[in-house]
C-alpha positions as CSV (number, residue, x, y, z in Angstrom):
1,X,13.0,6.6,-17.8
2,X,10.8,9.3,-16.7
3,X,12.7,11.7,-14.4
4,X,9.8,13.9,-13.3
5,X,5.7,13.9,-13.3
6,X,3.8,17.1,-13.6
7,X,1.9,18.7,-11.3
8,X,-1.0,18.3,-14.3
9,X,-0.4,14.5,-13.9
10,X,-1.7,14.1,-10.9
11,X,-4.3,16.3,-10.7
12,X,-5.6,14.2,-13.4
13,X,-5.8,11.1,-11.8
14,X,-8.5,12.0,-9.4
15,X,-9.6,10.2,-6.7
16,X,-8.5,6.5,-5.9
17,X,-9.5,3.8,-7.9
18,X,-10.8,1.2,-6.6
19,X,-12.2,3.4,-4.3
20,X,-12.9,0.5,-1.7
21,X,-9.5,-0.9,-1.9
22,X,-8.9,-2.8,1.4
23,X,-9.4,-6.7,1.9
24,X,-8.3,-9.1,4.3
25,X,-4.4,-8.9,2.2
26,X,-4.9,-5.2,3.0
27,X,-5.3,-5.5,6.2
28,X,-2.5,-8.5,6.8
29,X,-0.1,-6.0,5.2
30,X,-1.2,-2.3,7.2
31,X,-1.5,-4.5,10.6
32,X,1.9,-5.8,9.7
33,X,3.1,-2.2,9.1
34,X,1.6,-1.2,12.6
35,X,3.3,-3.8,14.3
36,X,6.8,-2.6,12.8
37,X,5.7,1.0,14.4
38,X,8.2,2.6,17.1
39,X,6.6,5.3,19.7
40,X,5.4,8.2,19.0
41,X,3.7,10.0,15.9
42,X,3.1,8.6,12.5
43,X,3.5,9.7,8.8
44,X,1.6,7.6,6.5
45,X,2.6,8.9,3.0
46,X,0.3,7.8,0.3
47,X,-2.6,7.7,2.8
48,X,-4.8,6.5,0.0
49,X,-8.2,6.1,1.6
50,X,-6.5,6.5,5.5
51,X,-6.8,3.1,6.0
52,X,-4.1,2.2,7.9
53,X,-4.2,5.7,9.6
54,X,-7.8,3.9,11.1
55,X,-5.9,1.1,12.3
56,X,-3.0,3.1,13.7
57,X,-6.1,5.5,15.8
58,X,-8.0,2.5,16.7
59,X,-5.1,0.8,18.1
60,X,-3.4,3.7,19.5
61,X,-5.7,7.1,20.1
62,X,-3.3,8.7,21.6
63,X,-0.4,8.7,18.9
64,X,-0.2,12.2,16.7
65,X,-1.2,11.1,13.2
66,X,-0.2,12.7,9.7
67,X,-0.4,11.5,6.1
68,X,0.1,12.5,2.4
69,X,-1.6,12.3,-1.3
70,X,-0.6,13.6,-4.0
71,X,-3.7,16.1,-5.0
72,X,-7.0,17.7,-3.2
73,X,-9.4,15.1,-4.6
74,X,-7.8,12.6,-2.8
75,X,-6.5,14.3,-0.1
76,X,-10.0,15.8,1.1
77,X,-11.6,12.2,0.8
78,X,-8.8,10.6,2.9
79,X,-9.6,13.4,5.4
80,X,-13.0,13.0,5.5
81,X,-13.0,9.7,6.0
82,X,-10.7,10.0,9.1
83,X,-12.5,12.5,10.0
84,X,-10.0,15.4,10.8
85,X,-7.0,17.4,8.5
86,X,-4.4,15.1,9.1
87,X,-3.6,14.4,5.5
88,X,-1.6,17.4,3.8
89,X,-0.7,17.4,-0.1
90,X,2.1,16.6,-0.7
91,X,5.1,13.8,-1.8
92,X,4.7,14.7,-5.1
93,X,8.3,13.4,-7.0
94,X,9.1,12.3,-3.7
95,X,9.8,15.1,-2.1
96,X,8.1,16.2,1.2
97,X,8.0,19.9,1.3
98,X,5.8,20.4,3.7
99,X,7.6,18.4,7.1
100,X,10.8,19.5,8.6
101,X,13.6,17.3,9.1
102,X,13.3,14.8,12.3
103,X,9.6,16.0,12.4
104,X,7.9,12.6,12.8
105,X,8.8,9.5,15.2
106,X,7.6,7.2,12.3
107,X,7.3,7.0,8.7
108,X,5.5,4.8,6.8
109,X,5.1,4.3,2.7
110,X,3.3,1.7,1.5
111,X,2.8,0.4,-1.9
112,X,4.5,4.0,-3.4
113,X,8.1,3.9,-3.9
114,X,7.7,2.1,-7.0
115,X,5.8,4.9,-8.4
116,X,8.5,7.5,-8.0
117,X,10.8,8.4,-11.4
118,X,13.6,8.8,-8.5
119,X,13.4,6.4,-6.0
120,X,16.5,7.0,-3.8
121,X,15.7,10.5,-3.4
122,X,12.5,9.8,-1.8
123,X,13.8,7.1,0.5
124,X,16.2,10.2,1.2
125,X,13.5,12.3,2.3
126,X,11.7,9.5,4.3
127,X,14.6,9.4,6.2
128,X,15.3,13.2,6.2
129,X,11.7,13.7,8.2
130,X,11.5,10.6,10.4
131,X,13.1,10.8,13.8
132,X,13.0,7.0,14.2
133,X,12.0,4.6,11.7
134,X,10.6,4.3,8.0
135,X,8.9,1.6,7.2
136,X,8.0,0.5,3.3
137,X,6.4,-2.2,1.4
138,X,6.6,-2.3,-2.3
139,X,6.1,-5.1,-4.7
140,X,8.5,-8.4,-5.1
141,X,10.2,-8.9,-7.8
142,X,7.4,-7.4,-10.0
143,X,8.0,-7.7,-14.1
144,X,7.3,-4.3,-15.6
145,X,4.9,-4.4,-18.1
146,X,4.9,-1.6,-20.7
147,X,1.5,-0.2,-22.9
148,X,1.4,1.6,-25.8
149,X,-1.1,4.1,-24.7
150,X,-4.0,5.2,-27.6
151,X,-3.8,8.9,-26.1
152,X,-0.1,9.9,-26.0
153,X,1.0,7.2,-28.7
154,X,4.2,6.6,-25.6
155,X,4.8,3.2,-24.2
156,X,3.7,3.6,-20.7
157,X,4.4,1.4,-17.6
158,X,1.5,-0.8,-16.2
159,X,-0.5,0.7,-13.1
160,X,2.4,3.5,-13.1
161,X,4.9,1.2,-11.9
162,X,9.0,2.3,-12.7
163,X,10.8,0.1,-10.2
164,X,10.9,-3.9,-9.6
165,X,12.7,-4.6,-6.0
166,X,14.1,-7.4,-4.8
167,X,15.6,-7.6,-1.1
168,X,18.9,-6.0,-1.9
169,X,17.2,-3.6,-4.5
170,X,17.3,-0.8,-1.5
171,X,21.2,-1.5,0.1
172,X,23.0,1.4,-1.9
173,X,19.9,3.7,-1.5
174,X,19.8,4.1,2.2
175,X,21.7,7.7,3.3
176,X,24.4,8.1,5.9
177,X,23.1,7.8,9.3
178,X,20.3,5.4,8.4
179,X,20.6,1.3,8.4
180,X,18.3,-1.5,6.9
181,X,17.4,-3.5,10.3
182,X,14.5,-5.8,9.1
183,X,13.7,-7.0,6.0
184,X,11.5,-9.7,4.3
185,X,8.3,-10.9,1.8
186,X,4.5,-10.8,2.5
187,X,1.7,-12.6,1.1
188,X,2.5,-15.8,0.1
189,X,0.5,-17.0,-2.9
190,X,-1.1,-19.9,-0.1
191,X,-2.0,-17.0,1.9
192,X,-3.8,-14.9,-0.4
193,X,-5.2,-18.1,-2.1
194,X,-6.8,-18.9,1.6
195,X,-7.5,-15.2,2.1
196,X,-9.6,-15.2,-1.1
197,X,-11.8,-18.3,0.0
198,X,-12.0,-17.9,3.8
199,X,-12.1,-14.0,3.8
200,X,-10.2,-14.8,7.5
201,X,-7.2,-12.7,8.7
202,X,-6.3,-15.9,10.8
203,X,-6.1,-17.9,8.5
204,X,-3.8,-15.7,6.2
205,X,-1.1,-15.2,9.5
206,X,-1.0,-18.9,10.0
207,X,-0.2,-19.7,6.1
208,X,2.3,-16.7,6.2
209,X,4.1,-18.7,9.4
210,X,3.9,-22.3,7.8
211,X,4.6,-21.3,4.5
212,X,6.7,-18.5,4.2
213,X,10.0,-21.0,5.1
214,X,8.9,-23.9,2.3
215,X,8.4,-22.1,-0.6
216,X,10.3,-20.1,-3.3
217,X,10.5,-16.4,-2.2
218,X,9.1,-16.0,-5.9
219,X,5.6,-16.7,-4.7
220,X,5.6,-13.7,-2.3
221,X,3.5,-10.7,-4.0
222,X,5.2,-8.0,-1.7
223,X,8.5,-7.3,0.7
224,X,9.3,-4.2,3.1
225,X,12.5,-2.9,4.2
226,X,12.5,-1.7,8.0
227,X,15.1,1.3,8.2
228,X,16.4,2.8,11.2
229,X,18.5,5.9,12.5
230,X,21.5,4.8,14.1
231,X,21.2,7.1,16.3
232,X,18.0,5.6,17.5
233,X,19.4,1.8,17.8
């Protein structure tokens, strides 16, 4: 297992790709994040292409926003396209060097745990800077696929994920003070089936409601983990 990613590393992986990312799933799964939201500010880290920073703005102007990526490229798009410096570089490794501990009502991580060599330390530090609550979604019960790659001659994981979760993957990685309060699957393979052929947001909450207590929790694609401080409860 990789223990640590160089600064060269991700550098080299530029800008986002796809660079227009978000669909109707996308949308079901940031709204779903928003609605999970406590008062006050919000961290996204891994703002991508500040997607869900837009939905947390248009929803809410008045909450403080803030969000990470992990080099300039990206982190000067994702600001442009808000429209204002929110985004700061940084969560490389998981580690947020750049926030101060209980600096952020909110913290939310979407779709980037998985990517982290060390995964309980970042949940660590996603806890260490939010005041409230962290919020994360990462893939279900994902099978990791290694590649050989033709440049480095290394088997290498597919799309850079380390981790497979399932809903008790994150139970010994939550630190003292902290406690799991909601957890659960998103997009049923009926939902993103509809989603594909009606392009309808509707349609995808209504197959989440009917379907998500008839079939297999194997057909979800994704699952987040609500954590809150106990202090906060």
């Amino acid at each position: 297992m990789i223990d640590r990613l160089s600064d060269k590393y991700f550098e080299k992986l530029g800008k986002p790709r796809p660079a227009h990312a978000f669909n109707i799933i996308d949308y079901y799964r940031f709204k779903l994040a928003y609605n999970f939201l406590l008062p006050g500010s919000v961290l996204d880290v891994g703002a991508y292409l500040g997607d869900f920073l837009q939905i947390v703005r248009k929803n809410n102007p008045t909450r403080k926003i803030y969000g990470t990526d992990i080099n300039k490229e990206r982190v000067d798009l994702c600001n442009k396209n808000l429209g204002e410096n929110v985004v700061r570089l940084d969560f490389r490794n998981g580690i947020l060097f750049s926030f101060n501990e209980g600096s952020v009502d909110n913290v939310v991580c979407t779709e980037v745990i998985e990517h982290i060599p060390n995964d309980k330390l970042a949940i660590s530090e996603l806890c260490r800077v939010a005041r409230k609550r962290v919020v994360i979604t990462v893939p279900y019960k994902e099978k990791i696929v290694n590649y050989l790659c033709i440049h480095c001659c290394k088997y290498t994981p597919a799309s850079s994920h380390l981790h497979s979760y399932k809903l008790n993957s994150f139970d010994e990685m939550i630190p003292k003070g902290w406690v799991i309060s909601k957890r659960g699957t998103i997009a049923s393979i009926i939902s993103r089936i509809l989603a594909r052929i009606f392009n309808n947001l509707s349609m995808v909450e209504i197959s989440e409601t009917i379907f998500c207590k008839r079939f297999s929790k194997k057909r979800y694609r994704w699952m987040y983990i609500i954590i809150d401080s106990v202090d906060k409860l």
